[in-house]
N, CA, C and O atoms as a GROMACS GRO file, in nm:
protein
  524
    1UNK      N    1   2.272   0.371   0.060
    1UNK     CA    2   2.161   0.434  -0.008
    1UNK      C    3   2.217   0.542  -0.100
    1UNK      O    4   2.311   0.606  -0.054
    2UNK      N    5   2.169   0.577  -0.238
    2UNK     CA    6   2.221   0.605  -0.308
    2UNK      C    7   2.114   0.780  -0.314
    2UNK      O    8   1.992   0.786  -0.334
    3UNK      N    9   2.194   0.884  -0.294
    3UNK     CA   10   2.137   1.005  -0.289
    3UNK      C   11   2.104   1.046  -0.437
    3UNK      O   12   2.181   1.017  -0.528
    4UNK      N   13   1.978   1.121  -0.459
    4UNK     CA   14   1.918   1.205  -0.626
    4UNK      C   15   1.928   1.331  -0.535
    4UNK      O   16   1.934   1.362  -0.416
    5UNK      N   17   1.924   1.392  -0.676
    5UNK     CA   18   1.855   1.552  -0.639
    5UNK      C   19   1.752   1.580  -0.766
    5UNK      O   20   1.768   1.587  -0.888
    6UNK      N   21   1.647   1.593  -0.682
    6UNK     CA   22   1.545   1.646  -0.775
    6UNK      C   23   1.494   1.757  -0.707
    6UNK      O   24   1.507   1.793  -0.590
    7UNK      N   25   1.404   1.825  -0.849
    7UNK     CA   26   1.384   1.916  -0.776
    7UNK      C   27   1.224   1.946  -0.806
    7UNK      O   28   1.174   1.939  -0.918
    8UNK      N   29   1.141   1.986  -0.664
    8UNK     CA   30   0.985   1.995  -0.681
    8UNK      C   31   0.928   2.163  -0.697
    8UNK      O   32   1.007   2.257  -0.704
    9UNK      N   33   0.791   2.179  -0.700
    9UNK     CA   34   0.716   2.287  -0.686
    9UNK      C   35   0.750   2.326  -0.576
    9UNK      O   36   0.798   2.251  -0.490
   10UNK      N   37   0.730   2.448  -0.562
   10UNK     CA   38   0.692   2.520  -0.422
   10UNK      C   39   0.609   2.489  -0.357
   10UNK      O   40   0.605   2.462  -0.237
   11UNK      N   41   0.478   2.492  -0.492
   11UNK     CA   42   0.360   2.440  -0.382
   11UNK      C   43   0.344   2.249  -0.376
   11UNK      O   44   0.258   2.182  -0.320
   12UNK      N   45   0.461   2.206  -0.457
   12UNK     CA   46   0.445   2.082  -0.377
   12UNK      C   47   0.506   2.069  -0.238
   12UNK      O   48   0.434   2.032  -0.145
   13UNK      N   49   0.644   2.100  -0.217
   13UNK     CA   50   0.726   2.109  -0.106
   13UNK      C   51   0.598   2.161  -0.017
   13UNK      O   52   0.577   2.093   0.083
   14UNK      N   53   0.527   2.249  -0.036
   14UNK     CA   54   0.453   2.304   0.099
   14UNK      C   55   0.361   2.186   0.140
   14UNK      O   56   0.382   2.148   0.255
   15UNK      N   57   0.268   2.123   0.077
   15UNK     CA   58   0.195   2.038   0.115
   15UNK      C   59   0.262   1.927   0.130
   15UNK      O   60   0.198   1.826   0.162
   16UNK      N   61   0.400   1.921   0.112
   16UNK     CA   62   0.424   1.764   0.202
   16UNK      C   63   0.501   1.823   0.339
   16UNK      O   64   0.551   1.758   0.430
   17UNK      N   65   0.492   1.982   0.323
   17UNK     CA   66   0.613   2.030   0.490
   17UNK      C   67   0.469   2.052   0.538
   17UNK      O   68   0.475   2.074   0.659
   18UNK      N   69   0.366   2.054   0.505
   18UNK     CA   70   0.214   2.073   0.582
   18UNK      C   71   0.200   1.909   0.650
   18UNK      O   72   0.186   1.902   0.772
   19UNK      N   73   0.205   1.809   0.586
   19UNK     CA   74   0.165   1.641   0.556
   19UNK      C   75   0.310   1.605   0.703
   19UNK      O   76   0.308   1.511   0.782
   20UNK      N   77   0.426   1.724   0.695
   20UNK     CA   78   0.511   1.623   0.815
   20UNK      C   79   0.472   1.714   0.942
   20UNK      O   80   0.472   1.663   1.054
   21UNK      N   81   0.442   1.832   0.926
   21UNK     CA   82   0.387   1.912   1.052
   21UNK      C   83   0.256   1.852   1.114
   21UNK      O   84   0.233   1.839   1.235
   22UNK      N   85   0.183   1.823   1.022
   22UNK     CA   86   0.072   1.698   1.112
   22UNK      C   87   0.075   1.579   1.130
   22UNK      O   88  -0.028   1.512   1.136
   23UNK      N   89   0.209   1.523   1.142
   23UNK     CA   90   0.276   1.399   1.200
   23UNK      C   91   0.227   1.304   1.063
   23UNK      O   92   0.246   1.186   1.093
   24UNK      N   93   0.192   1.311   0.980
   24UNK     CA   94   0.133   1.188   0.902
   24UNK      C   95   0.302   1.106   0.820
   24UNK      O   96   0.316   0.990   0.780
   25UNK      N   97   0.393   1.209   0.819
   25UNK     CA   98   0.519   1.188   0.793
   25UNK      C   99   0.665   1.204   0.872
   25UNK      O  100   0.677   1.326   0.874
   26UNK      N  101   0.762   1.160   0.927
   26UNK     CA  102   0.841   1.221   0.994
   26UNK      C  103   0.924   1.316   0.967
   26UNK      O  104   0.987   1.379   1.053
   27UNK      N  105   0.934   1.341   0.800
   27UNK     CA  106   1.026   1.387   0.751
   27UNK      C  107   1.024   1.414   0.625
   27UNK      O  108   0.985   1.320   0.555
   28UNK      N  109   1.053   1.514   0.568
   28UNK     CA  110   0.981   1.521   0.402
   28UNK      C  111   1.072   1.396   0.286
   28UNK      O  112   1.030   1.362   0.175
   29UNK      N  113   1.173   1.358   0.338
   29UNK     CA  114   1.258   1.238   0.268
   29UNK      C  115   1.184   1.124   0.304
   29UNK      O  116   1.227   1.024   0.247
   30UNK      N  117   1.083   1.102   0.383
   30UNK     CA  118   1.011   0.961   0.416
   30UNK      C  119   0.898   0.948   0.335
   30UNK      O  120   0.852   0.851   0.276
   31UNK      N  121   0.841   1.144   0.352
   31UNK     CA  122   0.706   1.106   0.203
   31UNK      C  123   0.802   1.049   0.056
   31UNK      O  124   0.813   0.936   0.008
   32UNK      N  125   0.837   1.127   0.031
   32UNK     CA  126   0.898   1.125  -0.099
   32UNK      C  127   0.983   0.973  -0.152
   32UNK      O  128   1.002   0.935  -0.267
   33UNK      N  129   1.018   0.917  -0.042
   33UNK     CA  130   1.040   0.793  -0.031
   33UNK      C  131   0.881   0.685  -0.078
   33UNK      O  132   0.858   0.584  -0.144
   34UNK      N  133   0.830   0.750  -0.023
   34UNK     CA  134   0.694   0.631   0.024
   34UNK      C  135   0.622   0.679  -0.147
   34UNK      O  136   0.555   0.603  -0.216
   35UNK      N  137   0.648   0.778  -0.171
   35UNK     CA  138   0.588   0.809  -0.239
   35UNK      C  139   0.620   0.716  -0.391
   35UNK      O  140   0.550   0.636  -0.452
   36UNK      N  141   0.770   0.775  -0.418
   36UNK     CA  142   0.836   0.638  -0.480
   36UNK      C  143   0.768   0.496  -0.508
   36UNK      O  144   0.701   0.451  -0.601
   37UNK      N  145   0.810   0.450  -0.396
   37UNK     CA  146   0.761   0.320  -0.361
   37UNK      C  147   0.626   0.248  -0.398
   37UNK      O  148   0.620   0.134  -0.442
   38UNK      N  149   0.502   0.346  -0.370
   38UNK     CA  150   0.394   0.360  -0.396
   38UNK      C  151   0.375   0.320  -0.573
   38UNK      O  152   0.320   0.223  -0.625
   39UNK      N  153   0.441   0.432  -0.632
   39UNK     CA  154   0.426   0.438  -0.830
   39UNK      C  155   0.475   0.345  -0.823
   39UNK      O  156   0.394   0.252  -0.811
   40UNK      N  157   0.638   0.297  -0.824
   40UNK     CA  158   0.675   0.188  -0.877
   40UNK      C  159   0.558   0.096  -0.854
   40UNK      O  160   0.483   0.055  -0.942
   41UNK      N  161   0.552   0.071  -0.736
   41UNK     CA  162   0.466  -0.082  -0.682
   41UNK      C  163   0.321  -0.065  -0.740
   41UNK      O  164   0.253  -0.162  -0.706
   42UNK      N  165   0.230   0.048  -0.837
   42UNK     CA  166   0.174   0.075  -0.908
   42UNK      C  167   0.187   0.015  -1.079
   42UNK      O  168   0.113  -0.052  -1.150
   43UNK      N  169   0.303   0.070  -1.096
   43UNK     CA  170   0.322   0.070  -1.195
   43UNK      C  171   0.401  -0.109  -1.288
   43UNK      O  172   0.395  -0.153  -1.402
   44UNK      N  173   0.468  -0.162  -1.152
   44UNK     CA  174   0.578  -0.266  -1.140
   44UNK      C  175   0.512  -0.388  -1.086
   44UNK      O  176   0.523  -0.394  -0.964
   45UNK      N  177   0.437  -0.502  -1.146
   45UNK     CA  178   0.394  -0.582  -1.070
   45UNK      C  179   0.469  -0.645  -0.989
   45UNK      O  180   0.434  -0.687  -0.879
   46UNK      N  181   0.589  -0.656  -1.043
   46UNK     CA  182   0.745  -0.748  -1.023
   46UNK      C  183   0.781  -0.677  -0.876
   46UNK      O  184   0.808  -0.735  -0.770
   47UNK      N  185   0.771  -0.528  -0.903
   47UNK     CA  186   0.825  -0.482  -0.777
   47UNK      C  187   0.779  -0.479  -0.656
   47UNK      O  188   0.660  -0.461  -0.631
   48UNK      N  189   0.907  -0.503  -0.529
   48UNK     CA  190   0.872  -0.511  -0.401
   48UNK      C  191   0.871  -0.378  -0.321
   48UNK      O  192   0.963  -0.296  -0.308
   49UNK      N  193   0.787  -0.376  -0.288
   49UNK     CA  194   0.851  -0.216  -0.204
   49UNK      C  195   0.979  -0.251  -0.095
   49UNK      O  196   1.001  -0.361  -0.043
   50UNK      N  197   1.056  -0.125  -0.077
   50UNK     CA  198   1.195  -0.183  -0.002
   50UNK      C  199   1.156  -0.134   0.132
   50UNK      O  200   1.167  -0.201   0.235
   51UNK      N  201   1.097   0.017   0.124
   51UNK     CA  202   1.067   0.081   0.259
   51UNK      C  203   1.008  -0.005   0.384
   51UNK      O  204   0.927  -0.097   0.378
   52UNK      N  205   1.077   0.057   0.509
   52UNK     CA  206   1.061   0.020   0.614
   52UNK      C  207   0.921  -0.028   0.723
   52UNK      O  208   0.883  -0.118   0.797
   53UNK      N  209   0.880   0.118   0.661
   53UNK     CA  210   0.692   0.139   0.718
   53UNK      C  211   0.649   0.124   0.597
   53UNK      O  212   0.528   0.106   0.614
   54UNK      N  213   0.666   0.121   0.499
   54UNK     CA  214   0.588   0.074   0.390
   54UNK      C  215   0.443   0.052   0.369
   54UNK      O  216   0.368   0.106   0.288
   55UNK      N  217   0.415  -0.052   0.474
   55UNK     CA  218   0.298  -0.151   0.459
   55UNK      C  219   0.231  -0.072   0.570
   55UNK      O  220   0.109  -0.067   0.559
   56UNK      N  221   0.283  -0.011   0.671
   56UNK     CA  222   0.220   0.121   0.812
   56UNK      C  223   0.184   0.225   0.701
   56UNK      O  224   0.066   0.222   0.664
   57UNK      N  225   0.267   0.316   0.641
   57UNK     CA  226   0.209   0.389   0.549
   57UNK      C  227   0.087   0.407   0.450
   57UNK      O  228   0.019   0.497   0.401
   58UNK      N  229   0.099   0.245   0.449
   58UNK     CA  230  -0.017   0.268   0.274
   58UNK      C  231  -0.130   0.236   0.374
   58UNK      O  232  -0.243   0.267   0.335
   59UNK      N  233  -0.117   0.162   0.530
   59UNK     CA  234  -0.253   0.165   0.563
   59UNK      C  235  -0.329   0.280   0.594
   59UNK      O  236  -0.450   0.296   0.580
   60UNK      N  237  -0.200   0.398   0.658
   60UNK     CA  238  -0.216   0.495   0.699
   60UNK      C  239  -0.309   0.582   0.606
   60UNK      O  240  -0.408   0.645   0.643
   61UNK      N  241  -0.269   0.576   0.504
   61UNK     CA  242  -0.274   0.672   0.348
   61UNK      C  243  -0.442   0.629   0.342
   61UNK      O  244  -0.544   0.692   0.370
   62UNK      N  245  -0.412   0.468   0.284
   62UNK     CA  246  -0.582   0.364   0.238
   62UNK      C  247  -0.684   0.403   0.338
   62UNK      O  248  -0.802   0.377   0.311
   63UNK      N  249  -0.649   0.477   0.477
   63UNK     CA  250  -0.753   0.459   0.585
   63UNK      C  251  -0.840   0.608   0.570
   63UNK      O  252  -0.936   0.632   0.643
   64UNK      N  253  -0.796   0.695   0.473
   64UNK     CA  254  -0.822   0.800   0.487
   64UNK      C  255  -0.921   0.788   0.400
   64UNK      O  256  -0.886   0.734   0.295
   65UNK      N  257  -1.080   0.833   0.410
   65UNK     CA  258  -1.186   0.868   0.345
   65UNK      C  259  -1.188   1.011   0.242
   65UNK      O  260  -1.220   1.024   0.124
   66UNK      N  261  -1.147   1.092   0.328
   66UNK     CA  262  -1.169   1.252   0.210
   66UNK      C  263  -1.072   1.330   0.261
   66UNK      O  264  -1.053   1.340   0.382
   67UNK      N  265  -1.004   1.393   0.170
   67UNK     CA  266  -0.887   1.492   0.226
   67UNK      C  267  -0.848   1.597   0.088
   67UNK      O  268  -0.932   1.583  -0.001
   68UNK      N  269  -0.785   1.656   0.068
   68UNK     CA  270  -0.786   1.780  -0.016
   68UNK      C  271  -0.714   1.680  -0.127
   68UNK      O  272  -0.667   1.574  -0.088
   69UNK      N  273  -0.706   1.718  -0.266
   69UNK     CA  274  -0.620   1.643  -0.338
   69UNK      C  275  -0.659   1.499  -0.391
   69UNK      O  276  -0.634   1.467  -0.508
   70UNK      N  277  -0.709   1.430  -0.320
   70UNK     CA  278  -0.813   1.309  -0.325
   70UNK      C  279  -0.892   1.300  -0.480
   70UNK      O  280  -0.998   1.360  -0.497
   71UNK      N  281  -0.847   1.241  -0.556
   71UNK     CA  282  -0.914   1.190  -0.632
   71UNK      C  283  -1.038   1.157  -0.634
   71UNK      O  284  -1.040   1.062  -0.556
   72UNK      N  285  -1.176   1.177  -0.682
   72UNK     CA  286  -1.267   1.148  -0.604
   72UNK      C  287  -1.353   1.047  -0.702
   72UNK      O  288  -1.475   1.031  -0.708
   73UNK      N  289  -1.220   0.967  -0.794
   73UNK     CA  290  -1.246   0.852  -0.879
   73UNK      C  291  -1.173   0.739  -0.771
   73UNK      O  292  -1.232   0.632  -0.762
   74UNK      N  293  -1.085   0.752  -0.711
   74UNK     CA  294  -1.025   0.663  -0.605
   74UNK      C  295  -1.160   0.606  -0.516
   74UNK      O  296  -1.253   0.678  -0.481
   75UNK      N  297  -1.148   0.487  -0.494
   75UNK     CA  298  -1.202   0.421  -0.422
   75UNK      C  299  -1.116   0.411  -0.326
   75UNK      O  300  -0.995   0.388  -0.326
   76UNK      N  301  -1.250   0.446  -0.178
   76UNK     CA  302  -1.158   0.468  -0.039
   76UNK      C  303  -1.252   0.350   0.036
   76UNK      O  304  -1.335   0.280  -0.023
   77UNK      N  305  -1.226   0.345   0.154
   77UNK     CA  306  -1.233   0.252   0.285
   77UNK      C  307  -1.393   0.222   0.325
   77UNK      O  308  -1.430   0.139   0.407
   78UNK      N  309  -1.501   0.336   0.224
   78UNK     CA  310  -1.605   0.315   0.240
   78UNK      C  311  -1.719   0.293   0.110
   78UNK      O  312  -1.840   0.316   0.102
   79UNK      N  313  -1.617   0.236   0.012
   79UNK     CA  314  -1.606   0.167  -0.098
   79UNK      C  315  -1.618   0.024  -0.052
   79UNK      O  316  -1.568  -0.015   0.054
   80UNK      N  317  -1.698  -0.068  -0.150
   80UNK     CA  318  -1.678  -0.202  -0.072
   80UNK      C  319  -1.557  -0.290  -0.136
   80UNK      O  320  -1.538  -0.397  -0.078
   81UNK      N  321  -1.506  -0.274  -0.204
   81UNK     CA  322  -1.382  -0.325  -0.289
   81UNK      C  323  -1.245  -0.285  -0.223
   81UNK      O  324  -1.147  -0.359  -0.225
   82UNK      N  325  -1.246  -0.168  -0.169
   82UNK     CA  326  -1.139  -0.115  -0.089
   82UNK      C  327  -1.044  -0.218  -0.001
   82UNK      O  328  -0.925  -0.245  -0.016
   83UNK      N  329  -1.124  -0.257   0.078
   83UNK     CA  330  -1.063  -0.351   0.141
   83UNK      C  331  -1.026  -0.489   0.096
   83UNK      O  332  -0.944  -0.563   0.152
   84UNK      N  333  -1.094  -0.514  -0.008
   84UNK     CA  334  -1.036  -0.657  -0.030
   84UNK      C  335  -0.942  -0.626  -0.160
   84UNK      O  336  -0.891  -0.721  -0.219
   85UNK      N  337  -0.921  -0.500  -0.201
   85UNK     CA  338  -0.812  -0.465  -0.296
   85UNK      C  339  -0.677  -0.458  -0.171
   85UNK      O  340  -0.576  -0.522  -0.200
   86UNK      N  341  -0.678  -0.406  -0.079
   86UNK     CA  342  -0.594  -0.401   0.028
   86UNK      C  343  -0.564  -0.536   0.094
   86UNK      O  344  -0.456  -0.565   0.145
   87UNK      N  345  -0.643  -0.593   0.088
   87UNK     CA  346  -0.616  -0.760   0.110
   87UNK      C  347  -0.510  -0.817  -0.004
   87UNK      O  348  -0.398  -0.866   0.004
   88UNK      N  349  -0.592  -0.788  -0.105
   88UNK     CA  350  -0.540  -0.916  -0.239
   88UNK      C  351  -0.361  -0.812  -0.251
   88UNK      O  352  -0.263  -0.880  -0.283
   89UNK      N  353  -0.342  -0.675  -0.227
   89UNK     CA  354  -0.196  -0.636  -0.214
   89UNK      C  355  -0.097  -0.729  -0.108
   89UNK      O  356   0.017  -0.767  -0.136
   90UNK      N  357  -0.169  -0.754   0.017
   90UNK     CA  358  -0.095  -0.773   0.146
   90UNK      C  359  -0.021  -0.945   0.098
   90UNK      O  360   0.089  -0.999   0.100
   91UNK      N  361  -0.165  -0.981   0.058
   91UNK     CA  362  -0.130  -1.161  -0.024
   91UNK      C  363  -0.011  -1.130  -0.110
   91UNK      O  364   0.100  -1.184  -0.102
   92UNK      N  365  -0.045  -1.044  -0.188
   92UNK     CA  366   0.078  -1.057  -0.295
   92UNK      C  367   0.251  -1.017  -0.226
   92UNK      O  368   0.351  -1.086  -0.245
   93UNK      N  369   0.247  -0.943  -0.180
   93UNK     CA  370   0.323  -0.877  -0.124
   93UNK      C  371   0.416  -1.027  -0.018
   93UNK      O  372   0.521  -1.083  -0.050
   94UNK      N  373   0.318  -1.059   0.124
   94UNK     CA  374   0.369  -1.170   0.164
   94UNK      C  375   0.416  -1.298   0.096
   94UNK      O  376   0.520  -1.347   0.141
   95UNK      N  377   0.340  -1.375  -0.030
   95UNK     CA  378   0.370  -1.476  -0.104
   95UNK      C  379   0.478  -1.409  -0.158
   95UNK      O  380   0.578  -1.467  -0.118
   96UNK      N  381   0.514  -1.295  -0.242
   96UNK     CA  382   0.640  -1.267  -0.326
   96UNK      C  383   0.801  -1.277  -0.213
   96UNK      O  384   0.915  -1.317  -0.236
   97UNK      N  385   0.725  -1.212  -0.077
   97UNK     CA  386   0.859  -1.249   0.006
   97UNK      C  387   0.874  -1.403   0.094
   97UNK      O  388   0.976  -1.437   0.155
   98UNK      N  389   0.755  -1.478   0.083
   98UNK     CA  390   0.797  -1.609   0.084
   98UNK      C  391   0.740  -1.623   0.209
   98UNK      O  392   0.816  -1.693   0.276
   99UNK      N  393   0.652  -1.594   0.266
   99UNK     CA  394   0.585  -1.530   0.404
   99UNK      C  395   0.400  -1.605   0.392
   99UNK      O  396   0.290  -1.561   0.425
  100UNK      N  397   0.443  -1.723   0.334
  100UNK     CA  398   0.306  -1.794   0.284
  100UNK      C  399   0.190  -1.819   0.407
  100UNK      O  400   0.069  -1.836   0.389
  101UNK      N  401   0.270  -1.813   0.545
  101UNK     CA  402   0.209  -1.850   0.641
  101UNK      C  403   0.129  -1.736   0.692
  101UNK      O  404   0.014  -1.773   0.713
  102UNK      N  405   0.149  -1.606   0.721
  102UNK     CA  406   0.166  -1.461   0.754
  102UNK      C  407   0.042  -1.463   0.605
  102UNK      O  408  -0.068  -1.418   0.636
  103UNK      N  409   0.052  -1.498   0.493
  103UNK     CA  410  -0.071  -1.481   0.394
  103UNK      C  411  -0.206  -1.553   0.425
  103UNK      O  412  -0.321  -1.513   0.408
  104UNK      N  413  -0.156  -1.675   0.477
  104UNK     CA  414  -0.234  -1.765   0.508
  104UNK      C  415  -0.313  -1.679   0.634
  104UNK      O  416  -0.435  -1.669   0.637
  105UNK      N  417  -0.243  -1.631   0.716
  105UNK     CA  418  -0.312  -1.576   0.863
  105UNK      C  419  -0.448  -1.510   0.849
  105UNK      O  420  -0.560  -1.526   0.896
  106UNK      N  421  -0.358  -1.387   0.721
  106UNK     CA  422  -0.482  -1.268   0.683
  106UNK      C  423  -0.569  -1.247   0.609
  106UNK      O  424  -0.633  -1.144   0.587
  107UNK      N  425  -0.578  -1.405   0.543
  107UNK     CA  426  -0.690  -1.414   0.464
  107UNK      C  427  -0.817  -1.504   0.621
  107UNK      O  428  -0.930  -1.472   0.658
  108UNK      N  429  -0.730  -1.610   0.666
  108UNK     CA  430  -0.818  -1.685   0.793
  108UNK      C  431  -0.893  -1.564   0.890
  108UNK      O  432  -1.001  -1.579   0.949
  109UNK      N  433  -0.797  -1.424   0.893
  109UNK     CA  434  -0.833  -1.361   0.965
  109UNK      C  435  -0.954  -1.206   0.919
  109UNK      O  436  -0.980  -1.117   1.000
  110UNK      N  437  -0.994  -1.208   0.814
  110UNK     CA  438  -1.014  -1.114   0.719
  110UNK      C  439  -1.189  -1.186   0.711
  110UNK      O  440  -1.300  -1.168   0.761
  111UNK      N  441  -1.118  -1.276   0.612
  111UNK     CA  442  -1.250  -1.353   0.608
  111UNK      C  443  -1.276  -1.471   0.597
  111UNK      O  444  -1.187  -1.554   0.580
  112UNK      N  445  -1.452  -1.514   0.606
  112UNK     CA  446  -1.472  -1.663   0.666
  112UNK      C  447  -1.473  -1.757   0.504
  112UNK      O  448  -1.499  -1.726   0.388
  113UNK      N  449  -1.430  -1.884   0.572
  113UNK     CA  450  -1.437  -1.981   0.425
  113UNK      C  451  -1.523  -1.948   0.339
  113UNK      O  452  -1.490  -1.927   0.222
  114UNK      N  453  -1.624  -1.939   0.373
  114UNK     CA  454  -1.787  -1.940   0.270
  114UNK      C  455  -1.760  -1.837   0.163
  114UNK      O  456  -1.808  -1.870   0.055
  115UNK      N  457  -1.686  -1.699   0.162
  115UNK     CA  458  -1.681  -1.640   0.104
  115UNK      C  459  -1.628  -1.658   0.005
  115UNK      O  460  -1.572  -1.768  -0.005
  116UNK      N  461  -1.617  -1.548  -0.130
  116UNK     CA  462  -1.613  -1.600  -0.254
  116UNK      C  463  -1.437  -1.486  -0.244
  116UNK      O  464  -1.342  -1.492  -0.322
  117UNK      N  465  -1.451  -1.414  -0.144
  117UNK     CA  466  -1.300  -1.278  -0.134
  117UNK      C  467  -1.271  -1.415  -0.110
  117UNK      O  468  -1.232  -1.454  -0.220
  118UNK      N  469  -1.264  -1.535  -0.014
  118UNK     CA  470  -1.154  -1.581   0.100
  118UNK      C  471  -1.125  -1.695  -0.061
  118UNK      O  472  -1.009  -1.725  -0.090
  119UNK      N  473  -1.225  -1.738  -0.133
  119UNK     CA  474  -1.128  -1.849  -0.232
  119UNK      C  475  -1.002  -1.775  -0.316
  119UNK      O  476  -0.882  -1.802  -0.329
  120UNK      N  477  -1.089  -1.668  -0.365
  120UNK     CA  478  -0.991  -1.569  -0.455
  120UNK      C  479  -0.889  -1.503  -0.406
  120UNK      O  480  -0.804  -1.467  -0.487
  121UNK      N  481  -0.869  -1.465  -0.248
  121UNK     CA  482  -0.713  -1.475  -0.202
  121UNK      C  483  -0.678  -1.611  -0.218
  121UNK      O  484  -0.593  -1.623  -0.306
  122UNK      N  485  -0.708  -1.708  -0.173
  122UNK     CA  486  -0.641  -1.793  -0.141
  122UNK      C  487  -0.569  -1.852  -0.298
  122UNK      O  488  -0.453  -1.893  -0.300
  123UNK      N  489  -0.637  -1.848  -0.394
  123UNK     CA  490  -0.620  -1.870  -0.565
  123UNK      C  491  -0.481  -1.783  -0.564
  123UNK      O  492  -0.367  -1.826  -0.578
  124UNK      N  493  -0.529  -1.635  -0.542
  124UNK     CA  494  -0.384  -1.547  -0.536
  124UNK      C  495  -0.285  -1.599  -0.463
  124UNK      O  496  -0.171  -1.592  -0.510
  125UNK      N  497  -0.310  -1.668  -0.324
  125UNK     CA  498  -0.166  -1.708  -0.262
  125UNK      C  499  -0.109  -1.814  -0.348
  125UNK      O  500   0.008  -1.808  -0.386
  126UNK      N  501  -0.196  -1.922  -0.382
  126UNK     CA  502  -0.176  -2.026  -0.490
  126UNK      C  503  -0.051  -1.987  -0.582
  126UNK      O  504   0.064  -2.031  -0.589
  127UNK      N  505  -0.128  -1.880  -0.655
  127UNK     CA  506  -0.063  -1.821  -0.807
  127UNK      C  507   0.077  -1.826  -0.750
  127UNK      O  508   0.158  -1.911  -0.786
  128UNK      N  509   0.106  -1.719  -0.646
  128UNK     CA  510   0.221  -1.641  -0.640
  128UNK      C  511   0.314  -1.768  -0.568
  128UNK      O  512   0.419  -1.777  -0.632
  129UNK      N  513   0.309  -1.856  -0.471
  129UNK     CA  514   0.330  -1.944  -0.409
  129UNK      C  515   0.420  -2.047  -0.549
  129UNK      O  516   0.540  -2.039  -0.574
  130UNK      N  517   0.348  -2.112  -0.601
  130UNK     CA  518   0.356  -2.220  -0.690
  130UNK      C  519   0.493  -2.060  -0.813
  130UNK      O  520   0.594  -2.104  -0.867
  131UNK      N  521   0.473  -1.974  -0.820
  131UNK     CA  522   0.538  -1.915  -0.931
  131UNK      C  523   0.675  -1.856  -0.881
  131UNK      O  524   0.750  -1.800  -0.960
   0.00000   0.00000   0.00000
């Protein structure tokens, strides 16, 4: 692993040494990691996230309704799109690492055929699958 040095706010450093004192992080190199990970995989359709908890994290993060800092243009968990934006990531994410079956699971398990979410994952596993 290849070490940076950057360097943050004060008052950012405080709210992520606040974010590992209430366990939501183990370590201020794990936010800042995740955090990473997060933009790129924002910004990078191509990109995979590498991190470990990765996919524990962003549920961790996605599960949270209101908290200080919160965007309050973000759509959260009691949004009805929320979740099937968190779906159509998990599809992409499993089809890009080749995990078609594990995609297949969490759409069977998410939701029922009839639905119009369960064709449009399944179109997404399609896409990424076949590409």
């Amino acid at each position: 692993m290849t070490q940076e040095t950057i360097r943050f706010s004060e008052s950012i450093v405080d709210e992520v040494e606040d974010l590992v004192e209430d366990g939501e992080f183990e370590h201020k190199s794990e936010f800042y990691r995740f955090a990473t990970e997060v933009l790129l995989n924002a910004l990078d359709e191509e990109y995979d996230p590498e991190m470990v908890k990765y996919d524990r994290l962003l549920e961790s993060v996605t599960n949270q309704t209101e908290g200080p800092g919160l965007d309050p243009g973000v759509q959260r968990d009691d949004d009805a799109g929320s979740t099937f934006y968190r779906s159509a990531t998990t599809i992409r994410r499993h089809a890009r690492r080749g995990e078609l079956e594990a995609a297949e699971d969490h759409i069977d398990a998410h939701y029922p055929p009839e639905r119009g979410e369960y064709l449009l994952l399944e179109d997404l596993l399609d896409y990424y699958a076949d590409g």
